[in-house]
N, C-alpha and C positions, 0 to 999 in steps of 0.2 A: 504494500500500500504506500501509496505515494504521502508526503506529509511536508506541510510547510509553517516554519515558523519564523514570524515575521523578526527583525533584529534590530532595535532602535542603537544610537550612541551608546557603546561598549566600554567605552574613557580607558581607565588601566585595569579593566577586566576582561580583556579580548581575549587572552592567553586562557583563562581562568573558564569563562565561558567554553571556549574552542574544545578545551581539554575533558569536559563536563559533557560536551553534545557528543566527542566521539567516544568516549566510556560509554553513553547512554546505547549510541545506533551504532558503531563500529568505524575504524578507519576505513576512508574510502565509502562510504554511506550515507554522504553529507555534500552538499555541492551548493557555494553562494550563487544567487539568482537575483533577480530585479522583477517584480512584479508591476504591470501600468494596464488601465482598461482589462484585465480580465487577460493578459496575452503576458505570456514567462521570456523575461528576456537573461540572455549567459549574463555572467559575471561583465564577462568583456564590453559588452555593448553597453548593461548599464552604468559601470563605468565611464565609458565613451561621452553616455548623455551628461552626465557628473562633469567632464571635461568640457563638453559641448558648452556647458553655463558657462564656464570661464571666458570661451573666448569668445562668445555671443557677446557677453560685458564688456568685453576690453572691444570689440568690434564698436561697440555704440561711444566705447569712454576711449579713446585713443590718448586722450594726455595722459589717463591712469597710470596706461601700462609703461608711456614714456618715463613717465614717473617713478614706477618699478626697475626701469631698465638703468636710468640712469643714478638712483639714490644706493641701489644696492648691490650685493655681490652673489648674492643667494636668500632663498628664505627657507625656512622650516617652519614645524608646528609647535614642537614643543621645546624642542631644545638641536643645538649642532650636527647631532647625527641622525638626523633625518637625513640630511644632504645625502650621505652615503644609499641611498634609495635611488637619485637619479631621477630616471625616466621610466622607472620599474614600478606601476603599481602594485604588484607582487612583491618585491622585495619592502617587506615589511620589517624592520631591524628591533625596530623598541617592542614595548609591548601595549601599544593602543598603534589604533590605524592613524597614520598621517597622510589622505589622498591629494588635499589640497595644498601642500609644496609641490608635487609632482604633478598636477596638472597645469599648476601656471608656469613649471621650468617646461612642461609640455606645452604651453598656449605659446612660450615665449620662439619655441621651435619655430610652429605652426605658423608666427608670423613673422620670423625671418631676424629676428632680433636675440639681443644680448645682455646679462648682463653686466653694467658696466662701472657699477657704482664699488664703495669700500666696504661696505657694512652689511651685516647679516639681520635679516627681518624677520622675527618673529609675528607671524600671521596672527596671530590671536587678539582679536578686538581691533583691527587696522581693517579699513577698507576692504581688503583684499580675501577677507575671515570668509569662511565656507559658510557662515551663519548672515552675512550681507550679501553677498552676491544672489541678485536672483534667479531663479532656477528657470532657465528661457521655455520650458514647455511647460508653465504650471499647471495646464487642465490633465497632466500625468502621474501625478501627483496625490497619491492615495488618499490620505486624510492631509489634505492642504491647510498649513496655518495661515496666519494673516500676513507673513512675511514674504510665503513661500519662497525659500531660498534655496540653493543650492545642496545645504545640509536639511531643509523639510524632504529632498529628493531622497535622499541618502538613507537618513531615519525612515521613513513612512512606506519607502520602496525592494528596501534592503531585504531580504529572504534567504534562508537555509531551506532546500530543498533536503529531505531525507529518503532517500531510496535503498533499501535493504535487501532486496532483489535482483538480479541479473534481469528480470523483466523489469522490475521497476523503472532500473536504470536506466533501459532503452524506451520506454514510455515517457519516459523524464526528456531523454536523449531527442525524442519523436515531438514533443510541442514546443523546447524549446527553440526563441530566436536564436540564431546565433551569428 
């Protein structure tokens, strides 16, 4: 039987959680997903759309991102070793998720720029926070707040898929986008 449970902001319990879902269903029996309108989209894609807000905002805000490019040298979320993530949203180093450094050294890709500044920005409460930027497709957006941002996408759409079966898996396998 197929089973999903939804996953809001995990903060420094991601580890803690992760280790608790596959004791419960088993390693390998567990698959993050994105649910929008009733249709399972892979990790990857809803990711994508997570990234897609970024650069929708800096597309409308262009001094923002000049802003970005020229004050600093990188940013993180919580502290300096995020950096070592890259452009990996997989490579998760700490133990809570940081997606929004790596989407905007991603957005910075995407438009061809660099950055150029001395100093290191920590995201949290700046403009640039996964909790301000708004989330460019809000009517996708499961239980929409009044902000809907970037992070109501993330919280409200985020899903563990649990499939325990060799059938399951391919029925999982079978409606998900990918």
């Amino acid at each position: 039987m197929l089973d999903y449970i939804p996953v809001s902001d995990l903060g420094n319990n991601r580890d803690k959680f992760l280790t608790k879902v596959t004791r419960q269903v088993g390693k390998g029996n567990w698959f993050w997903i994105f649910v929008a309108k009733n249709k399972f989209y892979s990790w990857e894609w809803g990711i994508q759309f997570y990234e897609d807000a970024f650069y929708s905002f800096f597309r409308k805000n262009i001094d923002s991102l000049q802003k970005l490019c020229l004050n600093f040298s990188d940013v993180c979320v919580k502290n300096r070793f995020d950096i070592e993530s890259g452009l990996n949203y997989k490579k998760q180093t700490q133990h809570y998720d940081h997606f929004n450094d790596i989407a905007l050294r991603r957005c910075l890709i995407r438009f061809g720029v660099a950055f150029r500044g001395k100093d290191l920005l920590n995201l949290d409460g700046t403009e640039y926070d996964q909790q301000k930027i708004p989330f460019h497709l809000p009517h996708l957006i499961r239980i929409p707040d009044k902000e809907k941002t970037v992070q109501s996408w993330l919280n409200s759409n985020r899903f563990i898929a649990v499939a325990t079966t060799v059938a399951d898996q391919a029925k999982l396998s079978e409606i998900l986008i990918k």
